[in-house]
mmCIF file of the N, C-alpha and C atoms, coordinates in Angstrom:
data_MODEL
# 
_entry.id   MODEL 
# 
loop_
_atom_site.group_PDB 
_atom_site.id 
_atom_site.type_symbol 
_atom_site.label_atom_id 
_atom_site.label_alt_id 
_atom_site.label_comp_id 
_atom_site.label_asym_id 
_atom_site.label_entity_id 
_atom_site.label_seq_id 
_atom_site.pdbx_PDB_ins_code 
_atom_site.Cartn_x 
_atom_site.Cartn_y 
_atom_site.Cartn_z 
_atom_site.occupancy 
_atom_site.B_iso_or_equiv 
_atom_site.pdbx_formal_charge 
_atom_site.auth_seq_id 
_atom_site.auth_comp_id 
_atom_site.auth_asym_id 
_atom_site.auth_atom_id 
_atom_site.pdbx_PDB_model_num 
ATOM 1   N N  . UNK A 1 1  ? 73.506  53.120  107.071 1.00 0.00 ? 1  UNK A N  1 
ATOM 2   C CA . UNK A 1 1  ? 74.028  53.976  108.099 1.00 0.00 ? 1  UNK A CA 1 
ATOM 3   C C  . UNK A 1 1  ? 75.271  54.734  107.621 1.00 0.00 ? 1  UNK A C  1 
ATOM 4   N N  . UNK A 1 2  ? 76.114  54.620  106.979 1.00 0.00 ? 2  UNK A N  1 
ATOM 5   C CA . UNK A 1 2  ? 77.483  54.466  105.793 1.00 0.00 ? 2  UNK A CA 1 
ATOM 6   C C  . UNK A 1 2  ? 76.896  56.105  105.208 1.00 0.00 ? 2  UNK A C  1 
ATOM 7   N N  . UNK A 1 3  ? 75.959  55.464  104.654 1.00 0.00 ? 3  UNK A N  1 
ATOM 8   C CA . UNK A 1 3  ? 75.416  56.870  103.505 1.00 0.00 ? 3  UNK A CA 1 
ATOM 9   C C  . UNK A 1 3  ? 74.684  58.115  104.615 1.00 0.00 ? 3  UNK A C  1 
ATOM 10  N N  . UNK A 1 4  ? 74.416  57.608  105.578 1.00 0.00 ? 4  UNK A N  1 
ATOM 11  C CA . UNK A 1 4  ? 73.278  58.838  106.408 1.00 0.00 ? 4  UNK A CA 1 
ATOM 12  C C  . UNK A 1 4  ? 74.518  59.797  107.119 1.00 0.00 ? 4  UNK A C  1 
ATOM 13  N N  . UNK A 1 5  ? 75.812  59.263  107.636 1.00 0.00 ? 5  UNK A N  1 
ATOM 14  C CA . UNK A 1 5  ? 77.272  60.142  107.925 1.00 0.00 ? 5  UNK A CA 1 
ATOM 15  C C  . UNK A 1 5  ? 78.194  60.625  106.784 1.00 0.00 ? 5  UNK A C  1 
ATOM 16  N N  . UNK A 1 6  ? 77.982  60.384  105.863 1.00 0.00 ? 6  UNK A N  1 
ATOM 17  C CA . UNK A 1 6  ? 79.146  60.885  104.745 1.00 0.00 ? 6  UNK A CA 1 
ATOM 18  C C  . UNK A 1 6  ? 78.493  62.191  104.639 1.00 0.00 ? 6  UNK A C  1 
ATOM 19  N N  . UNK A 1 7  ? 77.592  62.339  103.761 1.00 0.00 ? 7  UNK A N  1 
ATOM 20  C CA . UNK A 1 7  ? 77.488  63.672  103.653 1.00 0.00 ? 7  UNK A CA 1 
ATOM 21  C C  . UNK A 1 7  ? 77.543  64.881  104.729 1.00 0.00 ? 7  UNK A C  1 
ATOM 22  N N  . UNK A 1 8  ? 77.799  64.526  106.042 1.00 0.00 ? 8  UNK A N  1 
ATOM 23  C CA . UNK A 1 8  ? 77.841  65.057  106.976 1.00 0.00 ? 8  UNK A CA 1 
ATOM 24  C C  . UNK A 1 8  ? 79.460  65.169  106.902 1.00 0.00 ? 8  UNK A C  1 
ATOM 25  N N  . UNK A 1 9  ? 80.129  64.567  106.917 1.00 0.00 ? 9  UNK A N  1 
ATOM 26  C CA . UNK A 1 9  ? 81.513  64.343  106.966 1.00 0.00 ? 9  UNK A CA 1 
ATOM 27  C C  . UNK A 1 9  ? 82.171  65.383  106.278 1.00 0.00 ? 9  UNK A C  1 
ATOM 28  N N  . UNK A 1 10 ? 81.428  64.702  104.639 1.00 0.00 ? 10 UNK A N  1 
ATOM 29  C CA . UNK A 1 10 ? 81.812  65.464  103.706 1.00 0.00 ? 10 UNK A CA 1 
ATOM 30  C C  . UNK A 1 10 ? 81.833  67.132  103.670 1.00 0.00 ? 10 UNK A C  1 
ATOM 31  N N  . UNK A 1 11 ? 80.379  67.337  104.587 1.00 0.00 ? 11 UNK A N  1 
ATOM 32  C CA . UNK A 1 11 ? 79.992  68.942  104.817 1.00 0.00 ? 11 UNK A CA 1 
ATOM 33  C C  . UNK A 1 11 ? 80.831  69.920  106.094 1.00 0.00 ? 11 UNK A C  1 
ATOM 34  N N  . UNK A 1 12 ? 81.283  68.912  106.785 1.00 0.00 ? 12 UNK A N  1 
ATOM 35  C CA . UNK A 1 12 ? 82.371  69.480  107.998 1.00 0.00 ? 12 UNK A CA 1 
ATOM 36  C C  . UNK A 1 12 ? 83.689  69.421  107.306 1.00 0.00 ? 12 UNK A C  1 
ATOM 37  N N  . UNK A 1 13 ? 83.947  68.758  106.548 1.00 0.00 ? 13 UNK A N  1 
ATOM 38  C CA . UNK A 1 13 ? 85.636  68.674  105.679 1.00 0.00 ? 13 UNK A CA 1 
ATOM 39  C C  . UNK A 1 13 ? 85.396  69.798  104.402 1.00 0.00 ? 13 UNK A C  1 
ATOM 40  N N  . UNK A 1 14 ? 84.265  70.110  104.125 1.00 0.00 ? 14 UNK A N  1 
ATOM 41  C CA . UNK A 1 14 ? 84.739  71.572  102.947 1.00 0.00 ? 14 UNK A CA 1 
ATOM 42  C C  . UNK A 1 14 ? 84.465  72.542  103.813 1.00 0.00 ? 14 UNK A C  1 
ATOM 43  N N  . UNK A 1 15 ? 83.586  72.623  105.261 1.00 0.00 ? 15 UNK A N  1 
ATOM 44  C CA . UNK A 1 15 ? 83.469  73.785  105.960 1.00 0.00 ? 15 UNK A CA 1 
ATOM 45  C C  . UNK A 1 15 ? 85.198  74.184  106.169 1.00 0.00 ? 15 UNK A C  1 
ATOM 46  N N  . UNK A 1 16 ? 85.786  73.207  107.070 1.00 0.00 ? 16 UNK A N  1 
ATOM 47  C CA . UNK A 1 16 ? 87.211  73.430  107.515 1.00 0.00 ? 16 UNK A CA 1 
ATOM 48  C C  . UNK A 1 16 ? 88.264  74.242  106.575 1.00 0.00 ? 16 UNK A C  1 
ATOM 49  N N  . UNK A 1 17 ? 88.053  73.305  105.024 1.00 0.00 ? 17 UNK A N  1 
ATOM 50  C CA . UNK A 1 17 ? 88.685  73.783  104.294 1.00 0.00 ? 17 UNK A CA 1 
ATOM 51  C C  . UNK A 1 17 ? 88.607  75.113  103.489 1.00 0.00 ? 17 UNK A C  1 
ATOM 52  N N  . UNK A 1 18 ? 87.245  75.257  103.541 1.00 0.00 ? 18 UNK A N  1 
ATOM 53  C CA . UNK A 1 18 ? 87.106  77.065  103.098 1.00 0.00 ? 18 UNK A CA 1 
ATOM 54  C C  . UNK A 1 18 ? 87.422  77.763  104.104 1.00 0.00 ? 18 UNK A C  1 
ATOM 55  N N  . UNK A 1 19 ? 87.434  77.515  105.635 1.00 0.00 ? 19 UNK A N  1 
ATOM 56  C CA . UNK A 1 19 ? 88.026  78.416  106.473 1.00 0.00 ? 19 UNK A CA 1 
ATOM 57  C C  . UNK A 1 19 ? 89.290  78.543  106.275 1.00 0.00 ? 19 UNK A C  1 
ATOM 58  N N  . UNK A 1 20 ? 89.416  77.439  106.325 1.00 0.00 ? 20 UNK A N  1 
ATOM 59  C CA . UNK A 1 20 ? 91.419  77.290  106.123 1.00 0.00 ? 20 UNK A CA 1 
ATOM 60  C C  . UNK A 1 20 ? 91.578  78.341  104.655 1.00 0.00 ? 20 UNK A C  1 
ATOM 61  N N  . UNK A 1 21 ? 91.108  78.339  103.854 1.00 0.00 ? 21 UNK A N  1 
ATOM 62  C CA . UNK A 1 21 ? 91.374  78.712  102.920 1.00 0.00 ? 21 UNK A CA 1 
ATOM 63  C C  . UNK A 1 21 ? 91.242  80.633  103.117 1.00 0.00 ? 21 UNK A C  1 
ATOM 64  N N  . UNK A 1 22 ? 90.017  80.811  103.625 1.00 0.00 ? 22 UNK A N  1 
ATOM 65  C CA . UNK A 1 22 ? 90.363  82.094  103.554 1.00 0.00 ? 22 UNK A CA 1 
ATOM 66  C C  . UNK A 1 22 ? 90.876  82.675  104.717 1.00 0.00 ? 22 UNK A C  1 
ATOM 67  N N  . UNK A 1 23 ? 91.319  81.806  105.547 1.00 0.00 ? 23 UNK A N  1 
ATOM 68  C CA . UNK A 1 23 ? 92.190  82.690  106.509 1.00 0.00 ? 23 UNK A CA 1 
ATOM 69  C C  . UNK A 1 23 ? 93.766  82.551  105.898 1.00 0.00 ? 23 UNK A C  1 
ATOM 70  N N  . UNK A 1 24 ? 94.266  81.859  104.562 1.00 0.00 ? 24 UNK A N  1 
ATOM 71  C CA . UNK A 1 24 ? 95.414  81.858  104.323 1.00 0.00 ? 24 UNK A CA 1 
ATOM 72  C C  . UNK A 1 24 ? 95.397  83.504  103.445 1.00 0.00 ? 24 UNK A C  1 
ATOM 73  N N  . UNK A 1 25 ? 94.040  83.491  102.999 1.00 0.00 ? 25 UNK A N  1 
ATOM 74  C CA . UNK A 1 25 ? 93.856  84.981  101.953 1.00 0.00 ? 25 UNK A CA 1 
ATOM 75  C C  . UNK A 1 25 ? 93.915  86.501  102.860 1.00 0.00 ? 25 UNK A C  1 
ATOM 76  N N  . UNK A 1 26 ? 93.386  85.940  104.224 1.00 0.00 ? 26 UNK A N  1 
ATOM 77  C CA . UNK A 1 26 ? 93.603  87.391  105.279 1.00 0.00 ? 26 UNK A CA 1 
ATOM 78  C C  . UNK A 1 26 ? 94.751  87.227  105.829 1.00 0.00 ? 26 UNK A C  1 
ATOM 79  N N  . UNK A 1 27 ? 95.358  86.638  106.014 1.00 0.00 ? 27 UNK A N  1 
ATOM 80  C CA . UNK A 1 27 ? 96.815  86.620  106.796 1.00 0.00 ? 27 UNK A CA 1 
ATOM 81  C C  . UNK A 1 27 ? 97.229  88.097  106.378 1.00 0.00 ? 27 UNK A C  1 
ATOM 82  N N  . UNK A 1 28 ? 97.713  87.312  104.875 1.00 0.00 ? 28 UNK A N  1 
ATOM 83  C CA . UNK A 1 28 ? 98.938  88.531  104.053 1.00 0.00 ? 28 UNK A CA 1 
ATOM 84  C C  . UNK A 1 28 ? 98.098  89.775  103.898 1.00 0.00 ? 28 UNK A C  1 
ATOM 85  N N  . UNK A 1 29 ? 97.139  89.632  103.814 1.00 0.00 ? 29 UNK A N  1 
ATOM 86  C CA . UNK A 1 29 ? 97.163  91.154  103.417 1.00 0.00 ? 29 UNK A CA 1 
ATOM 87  C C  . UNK A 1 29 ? 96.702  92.053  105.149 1.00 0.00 ? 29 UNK A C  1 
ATOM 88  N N  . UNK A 1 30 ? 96.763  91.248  106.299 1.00 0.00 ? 30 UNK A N  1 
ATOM 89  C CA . UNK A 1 30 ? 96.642  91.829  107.591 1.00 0.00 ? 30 UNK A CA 1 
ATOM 90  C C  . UNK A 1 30 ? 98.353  92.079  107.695 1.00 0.00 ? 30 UNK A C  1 
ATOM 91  N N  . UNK A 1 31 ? 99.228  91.522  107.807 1.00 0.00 ? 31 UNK A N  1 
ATOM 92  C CA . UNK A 1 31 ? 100.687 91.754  107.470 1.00 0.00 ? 31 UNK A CA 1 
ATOM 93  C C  . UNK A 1 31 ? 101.052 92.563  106.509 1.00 0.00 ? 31 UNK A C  1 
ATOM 94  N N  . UNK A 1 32 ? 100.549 92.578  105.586 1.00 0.00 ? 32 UNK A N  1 
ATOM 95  C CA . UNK A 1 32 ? 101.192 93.936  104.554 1.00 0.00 ? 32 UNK A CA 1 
ATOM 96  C C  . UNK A 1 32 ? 101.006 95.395  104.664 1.00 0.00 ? 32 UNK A C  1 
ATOM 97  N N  . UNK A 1 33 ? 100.119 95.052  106.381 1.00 0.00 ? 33 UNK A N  1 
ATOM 98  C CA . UNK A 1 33 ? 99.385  97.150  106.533 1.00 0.00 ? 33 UNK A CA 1 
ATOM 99  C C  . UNK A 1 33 ? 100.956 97.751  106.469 1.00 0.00 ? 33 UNK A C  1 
ATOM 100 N N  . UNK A 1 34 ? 100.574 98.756  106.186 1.00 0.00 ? 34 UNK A N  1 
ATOM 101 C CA . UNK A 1 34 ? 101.982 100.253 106.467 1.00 0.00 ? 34 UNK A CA 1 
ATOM 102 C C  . UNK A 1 34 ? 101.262 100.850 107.262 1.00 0.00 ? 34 UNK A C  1 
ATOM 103 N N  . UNK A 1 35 ? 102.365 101.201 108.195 1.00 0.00 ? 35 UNK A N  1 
ATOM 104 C CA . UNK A 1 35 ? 102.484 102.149 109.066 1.00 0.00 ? 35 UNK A CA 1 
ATOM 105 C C  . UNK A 1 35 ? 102.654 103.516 108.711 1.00 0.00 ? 35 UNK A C  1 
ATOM 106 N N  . UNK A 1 36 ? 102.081 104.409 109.003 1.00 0.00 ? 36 UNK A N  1 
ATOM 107 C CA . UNK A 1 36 ? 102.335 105.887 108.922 1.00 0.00 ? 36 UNK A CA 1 
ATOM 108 C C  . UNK A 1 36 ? 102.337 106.410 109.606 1.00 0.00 ? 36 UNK A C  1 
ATOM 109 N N  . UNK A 1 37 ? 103.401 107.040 110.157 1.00 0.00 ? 37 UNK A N  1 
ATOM 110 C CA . UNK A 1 37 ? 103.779 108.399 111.202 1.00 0.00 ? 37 UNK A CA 1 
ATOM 111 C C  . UNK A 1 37 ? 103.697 110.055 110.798 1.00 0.00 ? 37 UNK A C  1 
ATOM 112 N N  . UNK A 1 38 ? 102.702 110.401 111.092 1.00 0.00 ? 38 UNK A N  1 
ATOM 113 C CA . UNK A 1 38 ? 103.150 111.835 110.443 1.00 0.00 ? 38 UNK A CA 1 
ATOM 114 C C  . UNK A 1 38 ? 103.211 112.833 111.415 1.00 0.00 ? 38 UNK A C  1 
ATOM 115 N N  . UNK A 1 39 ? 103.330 113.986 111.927 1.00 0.00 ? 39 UNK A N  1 
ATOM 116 C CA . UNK A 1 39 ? 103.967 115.434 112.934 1.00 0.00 ? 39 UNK A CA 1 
ATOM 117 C C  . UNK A 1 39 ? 104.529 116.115 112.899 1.00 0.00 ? 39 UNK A C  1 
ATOM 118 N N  . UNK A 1 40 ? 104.816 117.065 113.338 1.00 0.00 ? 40 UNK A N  1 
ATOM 119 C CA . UNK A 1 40 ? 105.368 118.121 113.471 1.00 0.00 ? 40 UNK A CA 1 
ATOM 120 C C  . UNK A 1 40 ? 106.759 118.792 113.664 1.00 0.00 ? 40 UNK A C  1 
ATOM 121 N N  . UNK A 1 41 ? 107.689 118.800 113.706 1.00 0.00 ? 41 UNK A N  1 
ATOM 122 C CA . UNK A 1 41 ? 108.675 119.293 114.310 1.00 0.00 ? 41 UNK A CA 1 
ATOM 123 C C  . UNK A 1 41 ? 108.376 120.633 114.918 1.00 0.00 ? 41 UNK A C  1 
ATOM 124 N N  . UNK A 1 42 ? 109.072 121.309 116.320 1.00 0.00 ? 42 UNK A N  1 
ATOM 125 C CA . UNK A 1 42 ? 108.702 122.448 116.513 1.00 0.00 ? 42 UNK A CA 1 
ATOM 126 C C  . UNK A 1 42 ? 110.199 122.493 117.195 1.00 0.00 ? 42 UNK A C  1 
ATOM 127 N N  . UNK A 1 43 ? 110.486 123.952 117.612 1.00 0.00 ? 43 UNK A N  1 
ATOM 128 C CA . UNK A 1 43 ? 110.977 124.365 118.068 1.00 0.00 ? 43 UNK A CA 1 
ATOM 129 C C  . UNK A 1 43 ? 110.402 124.147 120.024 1.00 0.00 ? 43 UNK A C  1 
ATOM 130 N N  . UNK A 1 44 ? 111.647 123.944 120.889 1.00 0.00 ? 44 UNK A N  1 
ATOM 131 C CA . UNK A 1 44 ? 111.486 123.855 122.266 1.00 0.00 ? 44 UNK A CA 1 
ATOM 132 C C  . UNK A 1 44 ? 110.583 125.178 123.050 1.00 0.00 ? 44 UNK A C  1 
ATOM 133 N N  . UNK A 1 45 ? 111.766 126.195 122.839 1.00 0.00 ? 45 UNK A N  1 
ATOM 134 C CA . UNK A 1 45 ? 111.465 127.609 123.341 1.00 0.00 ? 45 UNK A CA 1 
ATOM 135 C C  . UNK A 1 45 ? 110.470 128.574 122.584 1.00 0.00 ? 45 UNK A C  1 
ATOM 136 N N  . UNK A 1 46 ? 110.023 128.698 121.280 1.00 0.00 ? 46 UNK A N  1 
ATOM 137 C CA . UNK A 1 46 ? 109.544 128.923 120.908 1.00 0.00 ? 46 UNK A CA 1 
ATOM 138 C C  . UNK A 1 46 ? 108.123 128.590 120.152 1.00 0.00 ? 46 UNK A C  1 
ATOM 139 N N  . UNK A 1 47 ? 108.316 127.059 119.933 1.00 0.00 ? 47 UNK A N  1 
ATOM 140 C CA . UNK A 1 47 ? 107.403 126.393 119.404 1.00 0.00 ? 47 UNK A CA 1 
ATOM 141 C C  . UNK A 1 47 ? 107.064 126.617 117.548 1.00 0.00 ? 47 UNK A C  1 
ATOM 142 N N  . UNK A 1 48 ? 108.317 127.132 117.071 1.00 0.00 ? 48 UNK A N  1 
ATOM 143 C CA . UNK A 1 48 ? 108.110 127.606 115.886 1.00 0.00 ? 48 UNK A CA 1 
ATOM 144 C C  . UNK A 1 48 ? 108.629 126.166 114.765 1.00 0.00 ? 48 UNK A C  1 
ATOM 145 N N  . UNK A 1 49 ? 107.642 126.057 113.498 1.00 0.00 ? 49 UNK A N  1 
ATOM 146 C CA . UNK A 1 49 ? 108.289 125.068 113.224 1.00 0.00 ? 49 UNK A CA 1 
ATOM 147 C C  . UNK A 1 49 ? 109.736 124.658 112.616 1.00 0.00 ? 49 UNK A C  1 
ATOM 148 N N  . UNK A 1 50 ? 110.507 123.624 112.682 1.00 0.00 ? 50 UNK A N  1 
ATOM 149 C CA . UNK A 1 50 ? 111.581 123.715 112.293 1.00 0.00 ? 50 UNK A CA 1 
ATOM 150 C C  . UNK A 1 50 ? 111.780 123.046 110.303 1.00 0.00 ? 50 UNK A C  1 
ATOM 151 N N  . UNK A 1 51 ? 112.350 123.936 109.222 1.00 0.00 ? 51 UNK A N  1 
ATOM 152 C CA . UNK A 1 51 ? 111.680 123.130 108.398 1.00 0.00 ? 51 UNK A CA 1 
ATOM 153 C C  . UNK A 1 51 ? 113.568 122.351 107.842 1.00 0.00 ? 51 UNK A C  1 
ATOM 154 N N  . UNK A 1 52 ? 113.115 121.316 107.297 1.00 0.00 ? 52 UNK A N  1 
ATOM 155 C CA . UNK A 1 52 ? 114.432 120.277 106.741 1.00 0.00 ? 52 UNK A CA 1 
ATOM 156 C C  . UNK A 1 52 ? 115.466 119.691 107.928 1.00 0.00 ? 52 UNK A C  1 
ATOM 157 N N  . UNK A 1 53 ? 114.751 119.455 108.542 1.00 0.00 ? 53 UNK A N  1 
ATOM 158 C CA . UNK A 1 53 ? 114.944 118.868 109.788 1.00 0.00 ? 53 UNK A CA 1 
ATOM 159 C C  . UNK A 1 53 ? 115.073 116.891 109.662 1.00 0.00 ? 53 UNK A C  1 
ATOM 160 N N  . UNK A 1 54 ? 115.955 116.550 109.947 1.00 0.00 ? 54 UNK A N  1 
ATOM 161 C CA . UNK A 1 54 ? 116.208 115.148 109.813 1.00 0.00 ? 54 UNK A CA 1 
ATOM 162 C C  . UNK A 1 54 ? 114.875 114.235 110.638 1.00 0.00 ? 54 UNK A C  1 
ATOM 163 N N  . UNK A 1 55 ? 114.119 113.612 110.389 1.00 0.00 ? 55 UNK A N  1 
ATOM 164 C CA . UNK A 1 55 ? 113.452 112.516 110.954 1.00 0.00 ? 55 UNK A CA 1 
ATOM 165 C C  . UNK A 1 55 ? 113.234 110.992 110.430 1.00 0.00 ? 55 UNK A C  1 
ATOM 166 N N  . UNK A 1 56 ? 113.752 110.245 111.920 1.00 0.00 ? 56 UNK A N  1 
ATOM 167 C CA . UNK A 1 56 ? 113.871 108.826 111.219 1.00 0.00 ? 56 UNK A CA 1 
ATOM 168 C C  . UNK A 1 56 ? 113.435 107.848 112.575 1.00 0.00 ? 56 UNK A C  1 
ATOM 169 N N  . UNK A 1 57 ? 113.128 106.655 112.384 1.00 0.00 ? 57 UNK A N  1 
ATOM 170 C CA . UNK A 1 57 ? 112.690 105.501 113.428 1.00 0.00 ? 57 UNK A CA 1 
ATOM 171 C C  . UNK A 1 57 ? 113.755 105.439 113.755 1.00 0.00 ? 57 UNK A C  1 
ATOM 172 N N  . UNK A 1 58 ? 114.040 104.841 115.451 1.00 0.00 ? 58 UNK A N  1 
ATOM 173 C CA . UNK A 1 58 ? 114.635 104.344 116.053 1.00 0.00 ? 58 UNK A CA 1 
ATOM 174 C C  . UNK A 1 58 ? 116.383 103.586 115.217 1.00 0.00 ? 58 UNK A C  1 
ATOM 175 N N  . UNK A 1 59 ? 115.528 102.783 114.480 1.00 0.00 ? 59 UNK A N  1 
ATOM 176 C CA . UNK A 1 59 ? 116.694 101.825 113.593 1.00 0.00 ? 59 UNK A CA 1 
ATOM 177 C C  . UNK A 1 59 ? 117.327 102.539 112.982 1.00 0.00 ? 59 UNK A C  1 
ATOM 178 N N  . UNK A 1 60 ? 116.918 103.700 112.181 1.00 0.00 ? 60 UNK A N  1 
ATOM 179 C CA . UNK A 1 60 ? 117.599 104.453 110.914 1.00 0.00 ? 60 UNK A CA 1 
ATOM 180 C C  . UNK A 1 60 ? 117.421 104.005 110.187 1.00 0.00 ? 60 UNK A C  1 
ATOM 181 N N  . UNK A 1 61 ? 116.635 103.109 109.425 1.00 0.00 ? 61 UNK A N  1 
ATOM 182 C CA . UNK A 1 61 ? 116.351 102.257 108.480 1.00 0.00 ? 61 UNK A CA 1 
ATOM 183 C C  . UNK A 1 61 ? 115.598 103.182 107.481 1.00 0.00 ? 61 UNK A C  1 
ATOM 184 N N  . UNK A 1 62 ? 114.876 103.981 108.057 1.00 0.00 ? 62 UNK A N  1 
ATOM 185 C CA . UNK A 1 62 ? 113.670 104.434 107.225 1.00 0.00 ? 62 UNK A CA 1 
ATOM 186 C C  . UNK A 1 62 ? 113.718 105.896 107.599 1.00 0.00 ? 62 UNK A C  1 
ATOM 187 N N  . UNK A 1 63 ? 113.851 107.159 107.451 1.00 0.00 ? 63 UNK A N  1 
ATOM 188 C CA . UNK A 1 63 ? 113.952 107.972 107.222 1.00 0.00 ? 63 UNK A CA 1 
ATOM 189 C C  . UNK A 1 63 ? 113.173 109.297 106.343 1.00 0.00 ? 63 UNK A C  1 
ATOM 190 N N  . UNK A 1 64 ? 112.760 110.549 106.637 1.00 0.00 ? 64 UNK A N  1 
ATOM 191 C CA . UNK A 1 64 ? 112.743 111.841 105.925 1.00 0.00 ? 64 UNK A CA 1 
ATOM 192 C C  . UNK A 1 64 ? 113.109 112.755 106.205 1.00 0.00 ? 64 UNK A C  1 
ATOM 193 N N  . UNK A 1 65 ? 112.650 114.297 105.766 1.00 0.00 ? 65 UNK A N  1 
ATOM 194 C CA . UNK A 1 65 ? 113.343 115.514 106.042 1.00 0.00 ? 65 UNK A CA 1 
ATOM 195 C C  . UNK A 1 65 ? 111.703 115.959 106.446 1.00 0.00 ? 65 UNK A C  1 
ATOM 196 N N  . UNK A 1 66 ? 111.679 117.391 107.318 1.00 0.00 ? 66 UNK A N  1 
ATOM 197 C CA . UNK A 1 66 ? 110.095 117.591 107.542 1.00 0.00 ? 66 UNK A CA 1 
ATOM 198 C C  . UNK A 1 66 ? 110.416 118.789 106.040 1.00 0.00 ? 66 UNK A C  1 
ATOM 199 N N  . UNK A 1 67 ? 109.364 119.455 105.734 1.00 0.00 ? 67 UNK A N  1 
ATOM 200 C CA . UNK A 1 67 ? 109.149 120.520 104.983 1.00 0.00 ? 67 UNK A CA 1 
ATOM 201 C C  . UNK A 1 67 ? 109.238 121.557 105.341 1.00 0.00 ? 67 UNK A C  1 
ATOM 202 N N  . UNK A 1 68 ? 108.698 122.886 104.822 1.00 0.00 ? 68 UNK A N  1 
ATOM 203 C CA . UNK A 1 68 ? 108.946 124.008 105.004 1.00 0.00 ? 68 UNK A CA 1 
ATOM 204 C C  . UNK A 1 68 ? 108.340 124.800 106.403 1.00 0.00 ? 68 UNK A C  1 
ATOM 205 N N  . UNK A 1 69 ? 107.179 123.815 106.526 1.00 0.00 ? 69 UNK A N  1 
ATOM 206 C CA . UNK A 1 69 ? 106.640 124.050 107.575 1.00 0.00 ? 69 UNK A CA 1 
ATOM 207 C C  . UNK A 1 69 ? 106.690 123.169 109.164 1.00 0.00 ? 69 UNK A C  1 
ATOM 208 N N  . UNK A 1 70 ? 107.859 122.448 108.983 1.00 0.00 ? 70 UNK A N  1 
ATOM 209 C CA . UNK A 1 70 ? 107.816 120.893 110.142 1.00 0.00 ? 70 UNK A CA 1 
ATOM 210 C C  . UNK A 1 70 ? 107.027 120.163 109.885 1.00 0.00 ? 70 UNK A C  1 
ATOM 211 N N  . UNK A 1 71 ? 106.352 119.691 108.769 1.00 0.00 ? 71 UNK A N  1 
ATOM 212 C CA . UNK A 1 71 ? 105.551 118.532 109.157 1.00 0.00 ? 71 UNK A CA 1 
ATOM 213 C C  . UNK A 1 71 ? 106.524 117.478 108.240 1.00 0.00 ? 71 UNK A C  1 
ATOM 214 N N  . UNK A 1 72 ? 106.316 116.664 108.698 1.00 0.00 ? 72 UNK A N  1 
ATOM 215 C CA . UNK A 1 72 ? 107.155 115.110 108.078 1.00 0.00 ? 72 UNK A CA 1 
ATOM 216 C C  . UNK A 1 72 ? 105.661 113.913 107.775 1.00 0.00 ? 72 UNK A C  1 
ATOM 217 N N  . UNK A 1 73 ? 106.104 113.192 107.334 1.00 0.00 ? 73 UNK A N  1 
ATOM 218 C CA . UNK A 1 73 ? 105.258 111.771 107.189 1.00 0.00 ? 73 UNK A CA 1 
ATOM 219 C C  . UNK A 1 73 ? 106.414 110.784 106.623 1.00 0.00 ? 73 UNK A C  1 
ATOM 220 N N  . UNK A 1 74 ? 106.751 109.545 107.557 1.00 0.00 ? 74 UNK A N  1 
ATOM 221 C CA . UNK A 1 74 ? 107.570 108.286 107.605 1.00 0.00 ? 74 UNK A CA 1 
ATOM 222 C C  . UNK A 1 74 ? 106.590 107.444 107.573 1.00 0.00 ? 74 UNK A C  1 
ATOM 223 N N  . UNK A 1 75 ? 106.350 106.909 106.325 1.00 0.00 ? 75 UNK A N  1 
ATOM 224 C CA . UNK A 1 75 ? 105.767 105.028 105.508 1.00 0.00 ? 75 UNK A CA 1 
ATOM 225 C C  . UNK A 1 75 ? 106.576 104.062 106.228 1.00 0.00 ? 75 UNK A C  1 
ATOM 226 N N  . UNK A 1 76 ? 106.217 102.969 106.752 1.00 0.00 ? 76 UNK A N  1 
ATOM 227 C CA . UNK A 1 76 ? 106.727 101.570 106.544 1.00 0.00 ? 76 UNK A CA 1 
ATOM 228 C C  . UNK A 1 76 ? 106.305 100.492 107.016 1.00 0.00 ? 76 UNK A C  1 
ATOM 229 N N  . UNK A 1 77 ? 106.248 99.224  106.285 1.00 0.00 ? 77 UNK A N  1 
ATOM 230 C CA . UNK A 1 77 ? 106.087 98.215  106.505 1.00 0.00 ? 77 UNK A CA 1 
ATOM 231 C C  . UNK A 1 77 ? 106.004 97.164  107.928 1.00 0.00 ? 77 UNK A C  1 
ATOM 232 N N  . UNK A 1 78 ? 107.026 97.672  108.446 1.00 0.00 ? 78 UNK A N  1 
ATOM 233 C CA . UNK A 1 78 ? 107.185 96.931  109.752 1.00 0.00 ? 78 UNK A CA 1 
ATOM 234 C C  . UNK A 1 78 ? 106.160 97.751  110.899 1.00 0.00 ? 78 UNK A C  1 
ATOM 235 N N  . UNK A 1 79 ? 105.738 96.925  111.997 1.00 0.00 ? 79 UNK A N  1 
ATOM 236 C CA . UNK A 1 79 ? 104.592 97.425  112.753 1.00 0.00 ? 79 UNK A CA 1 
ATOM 237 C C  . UNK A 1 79 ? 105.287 97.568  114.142 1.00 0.00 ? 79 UNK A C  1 
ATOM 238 N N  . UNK A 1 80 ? 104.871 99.375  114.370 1.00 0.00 ? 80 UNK A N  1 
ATOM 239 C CA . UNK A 1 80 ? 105.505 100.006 115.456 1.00 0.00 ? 80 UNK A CA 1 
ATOM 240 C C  . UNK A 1 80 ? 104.412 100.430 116.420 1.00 0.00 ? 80 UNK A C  1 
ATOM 241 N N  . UNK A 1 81 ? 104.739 99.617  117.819 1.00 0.00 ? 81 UNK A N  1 
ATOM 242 C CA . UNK A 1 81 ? 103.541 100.291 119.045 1.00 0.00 ? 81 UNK A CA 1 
ATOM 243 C C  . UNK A 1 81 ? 104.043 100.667 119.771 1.00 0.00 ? 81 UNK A C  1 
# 
């Protein structure tokens, strides 16, 4: 009776552990997405774009300038909703 449950045992204790295992491999790399913001700057009254124009998150941490035409794109790590 000894031998007819082990291999059963045995087959639920490497199931667990390959789960365990590859959910330690999706964690980090579900945590490492970047965020990307990218848009426009425009003008209020006119709607024209504005170009070298300061844009940055909330914090100031992370920061660019838009281009010649208002568009910007801000990269980063931390996850913004």
């Amino acid at each position: 009776m000894i031998r007819q449950h082990f291999p059963q045992n045995i087959f639920q204790l490497a199931s667990v552990a390959l789960l365990a295992g590859l959910w330690l491999l999706i964690i980090p790399s579900v945590a490492a997405q970047t965020t990307v913001v990218r848009g426009m700057v425009t003008a209020a009254e006119s709607n024209d774009p504005l170009p070298f124009v300061s844009v940055s998150f909330v914090s100031g941490s992370t920061g660019t300038y838009t281009d010649e035409h208002g568009n910007y794109e801000l990269k980063t790590d931390k996850s913004y909703s």
